[in-house]
C-alpha positions as CSV (number, residue, x, y, z in Angstrom):
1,X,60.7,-76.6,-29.1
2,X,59.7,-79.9,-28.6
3,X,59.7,-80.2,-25.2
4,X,57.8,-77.6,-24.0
5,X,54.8,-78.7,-26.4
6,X,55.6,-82.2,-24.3
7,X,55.4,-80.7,-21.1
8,X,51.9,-78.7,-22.0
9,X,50.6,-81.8,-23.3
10,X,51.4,-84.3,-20.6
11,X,50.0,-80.9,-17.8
12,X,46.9,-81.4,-19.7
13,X,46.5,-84.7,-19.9
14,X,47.1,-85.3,-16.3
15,X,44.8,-82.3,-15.8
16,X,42.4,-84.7,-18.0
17,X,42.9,-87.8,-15.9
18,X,42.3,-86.2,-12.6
19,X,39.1,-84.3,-13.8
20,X,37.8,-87.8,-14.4
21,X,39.0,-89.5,-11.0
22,X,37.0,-86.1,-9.5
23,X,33.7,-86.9,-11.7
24,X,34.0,-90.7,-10.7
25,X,34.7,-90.1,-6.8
26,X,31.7,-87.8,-7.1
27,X,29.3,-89.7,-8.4
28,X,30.6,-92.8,-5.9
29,X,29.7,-90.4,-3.2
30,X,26.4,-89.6,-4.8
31,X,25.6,-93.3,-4.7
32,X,27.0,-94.1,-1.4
33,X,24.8,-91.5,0.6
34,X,21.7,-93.5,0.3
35,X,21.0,-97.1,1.6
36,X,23.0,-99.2,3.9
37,X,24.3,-101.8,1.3
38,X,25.9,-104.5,3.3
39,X,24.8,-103.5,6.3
40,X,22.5,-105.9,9.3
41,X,18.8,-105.0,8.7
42,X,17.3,-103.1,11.2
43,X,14.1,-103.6,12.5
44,X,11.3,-102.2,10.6
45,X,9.0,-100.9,13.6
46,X,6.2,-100.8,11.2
47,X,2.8,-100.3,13.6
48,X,-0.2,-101.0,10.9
49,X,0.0,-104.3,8.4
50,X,-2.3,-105.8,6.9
51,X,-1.8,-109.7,5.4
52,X,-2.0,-111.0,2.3
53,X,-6.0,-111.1,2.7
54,X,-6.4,-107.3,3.9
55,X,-6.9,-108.2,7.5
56,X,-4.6,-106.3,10.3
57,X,-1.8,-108.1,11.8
58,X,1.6,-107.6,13.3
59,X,4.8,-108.1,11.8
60,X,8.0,-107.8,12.5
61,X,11.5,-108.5,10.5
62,X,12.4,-111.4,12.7
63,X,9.2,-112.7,11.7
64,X,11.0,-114.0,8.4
65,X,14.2,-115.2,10.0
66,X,16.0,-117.4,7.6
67,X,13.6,-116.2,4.6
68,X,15.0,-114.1,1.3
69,X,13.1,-110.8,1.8
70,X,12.0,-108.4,-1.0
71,X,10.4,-105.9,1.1
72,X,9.0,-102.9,-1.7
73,X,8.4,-99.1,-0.6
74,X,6.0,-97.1,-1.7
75,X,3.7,-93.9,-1.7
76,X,0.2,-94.0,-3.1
77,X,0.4,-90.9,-5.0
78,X,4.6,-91.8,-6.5
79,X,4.3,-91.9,-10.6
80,X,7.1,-94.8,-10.7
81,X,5.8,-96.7,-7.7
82,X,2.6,-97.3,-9.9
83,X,4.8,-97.4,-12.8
84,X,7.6,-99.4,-12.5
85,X,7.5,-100.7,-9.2
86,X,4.3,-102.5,-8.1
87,X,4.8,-104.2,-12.0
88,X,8.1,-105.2,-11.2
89,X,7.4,-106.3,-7.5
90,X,4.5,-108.5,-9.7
91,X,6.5,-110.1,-11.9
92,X,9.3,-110.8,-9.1
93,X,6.6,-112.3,-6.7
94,X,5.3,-114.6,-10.0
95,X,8.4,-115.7,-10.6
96,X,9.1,-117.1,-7.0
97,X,5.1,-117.2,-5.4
98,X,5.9,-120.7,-4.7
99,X,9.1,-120.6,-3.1
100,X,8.8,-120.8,0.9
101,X,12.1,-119.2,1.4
102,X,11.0,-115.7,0.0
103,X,9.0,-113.3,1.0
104,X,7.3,-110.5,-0.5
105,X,6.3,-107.6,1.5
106,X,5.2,-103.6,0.2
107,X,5.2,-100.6,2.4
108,X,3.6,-97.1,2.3
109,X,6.9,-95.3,3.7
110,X,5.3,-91.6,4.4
111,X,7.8,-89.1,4.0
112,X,5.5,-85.8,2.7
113,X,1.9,-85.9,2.0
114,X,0.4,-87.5,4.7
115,X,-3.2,-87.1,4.3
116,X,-3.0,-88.7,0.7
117,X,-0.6,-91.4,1.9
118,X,-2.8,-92.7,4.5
119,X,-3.2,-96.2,6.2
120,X,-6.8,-96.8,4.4
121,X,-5.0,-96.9,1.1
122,X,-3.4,-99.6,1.9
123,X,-6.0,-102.4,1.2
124,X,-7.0,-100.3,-2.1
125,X,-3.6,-100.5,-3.3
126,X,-3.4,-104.4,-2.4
127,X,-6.1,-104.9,-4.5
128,X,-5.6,-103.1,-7.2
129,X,-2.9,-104.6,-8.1
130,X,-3.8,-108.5,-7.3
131,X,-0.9,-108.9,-4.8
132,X,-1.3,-111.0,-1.9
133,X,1.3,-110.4,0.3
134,X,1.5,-107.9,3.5
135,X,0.9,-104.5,3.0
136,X,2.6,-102.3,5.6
137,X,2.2,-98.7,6.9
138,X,4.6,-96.6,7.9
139,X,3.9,-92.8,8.6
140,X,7.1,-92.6,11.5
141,X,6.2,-91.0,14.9
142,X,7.9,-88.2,16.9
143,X,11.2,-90.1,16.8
144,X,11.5,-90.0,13.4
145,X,10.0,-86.5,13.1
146,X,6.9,-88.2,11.7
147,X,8.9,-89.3,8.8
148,X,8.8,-93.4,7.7
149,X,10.9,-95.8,9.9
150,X,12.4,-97.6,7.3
151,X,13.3,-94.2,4.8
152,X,15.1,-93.0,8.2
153,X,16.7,-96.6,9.3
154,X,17.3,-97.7,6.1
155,X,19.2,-94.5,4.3
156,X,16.6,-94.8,1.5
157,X,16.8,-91.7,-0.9
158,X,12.6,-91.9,-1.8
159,X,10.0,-94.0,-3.7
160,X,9.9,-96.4,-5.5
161,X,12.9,-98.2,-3.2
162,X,13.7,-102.1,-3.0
163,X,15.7,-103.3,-0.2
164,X,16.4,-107.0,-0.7
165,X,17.6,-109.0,2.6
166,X,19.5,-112.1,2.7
167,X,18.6,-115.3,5.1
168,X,21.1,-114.1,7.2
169,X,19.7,-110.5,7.5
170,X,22.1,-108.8,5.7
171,X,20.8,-106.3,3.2
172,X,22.1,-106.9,0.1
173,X,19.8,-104.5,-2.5
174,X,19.0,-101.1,-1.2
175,X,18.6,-98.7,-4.2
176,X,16.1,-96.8,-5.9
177,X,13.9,-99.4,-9.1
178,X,15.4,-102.6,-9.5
179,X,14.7,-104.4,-13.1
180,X,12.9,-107.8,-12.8
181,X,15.7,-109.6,-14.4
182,X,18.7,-108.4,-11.9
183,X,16.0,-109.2,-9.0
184,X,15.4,-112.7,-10.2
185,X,19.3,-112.8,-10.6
186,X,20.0,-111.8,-7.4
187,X,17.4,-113.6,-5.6
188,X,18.6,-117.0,-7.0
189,X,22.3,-116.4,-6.0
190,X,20.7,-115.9,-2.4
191,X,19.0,-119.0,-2.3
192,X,21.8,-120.8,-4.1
193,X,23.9,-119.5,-1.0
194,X,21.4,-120.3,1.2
195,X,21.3,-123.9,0.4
């Protein structure tokens, strides 16, 4: 009598266990489809910047060879972009404004609403939130279906989106809000690794 109550327990709690393992390879999956974690940085083939005083420039990701980047992406009309993640990109760039070796930079990636999201924001949303650091642009063009550079290069999965870059150009943050506190974290390991 014993052992078939053995048997139906043990069936069920290997029924249990791989249940679990299905939920947890799910979810990895979930959070593998977006980003490119690990990954060389592509170029960000970004046409319209503006610099940390509002006037138009070029940039370009080799631009910041050797540099720590916290590059920030955004649309003007995303709740958490206003939020969470111009507060947090704030706080991040206070905590290392001084430090040559990182770089700050926030770009309108244009994914949907394009009218709203526009290039003239740009200089608005610089201001408005005292941040003087390159502002960048980026609506995509045919090749990209007219859909942001960097969401389609960089796997990103929407707005608000950090991608942090090492000095070597590896990316090694590319998720959706990061808290201030694991960005300062991280960013000091990077320059600690950096020398």
């Amino acid at each position: 009598m014993t052992k078939p109550k053995s048997v139906i327990h043990h069936f069920f709690l290997l029924l249990g266990i791989l249940l679990c393992c299905s939920v947890i390879n799910e979810v990895q999956a979930q959070n593998a489809k977006y980003g490119i974690l690990g990954l060389q940085a592509p170029e960000w083939d970004v046409e319209t910047w503006i610099d940390a005083e509002g006037e138009e420039t070029q940039l370009e990701l080799s631009d910041f060879e050797g540099k720590i980047i916290y590059l920030f992406t955004f649309q003007s009309w995303c709740p958490g972009c206003h939020r969470y993640g111009f507060p947090t990109l704030q706080a991040v760039q206070e905590e290392f404004g001084d430090n040559e070796d990182v770089v700050f930079l926030a770009v309108q990636t244009v994914f949907e609403g394009h009218r709203t999201n526009t290039a003239k924001r740009l200089l608005e949303t610089q201001e408005k939130y005292d941040l003087a650091i390159p502002f960048g642009h980026d609506a995509g063009d045919a090749s990209t279906h007219h859909r942001s550079k960097i969401l389609t290069n960089y796997n990103t999965g929407g707005t608000p989106w950090v991608i942090i870059i090492d000095s070597e150009g590896t990316v090694m943050y590319n998720d959706f809000h990061i808290e201030k506190a694991q960005a300062v974290k991280m960013i000091n390991a990077l320059l600690k690794m950096k020398g």
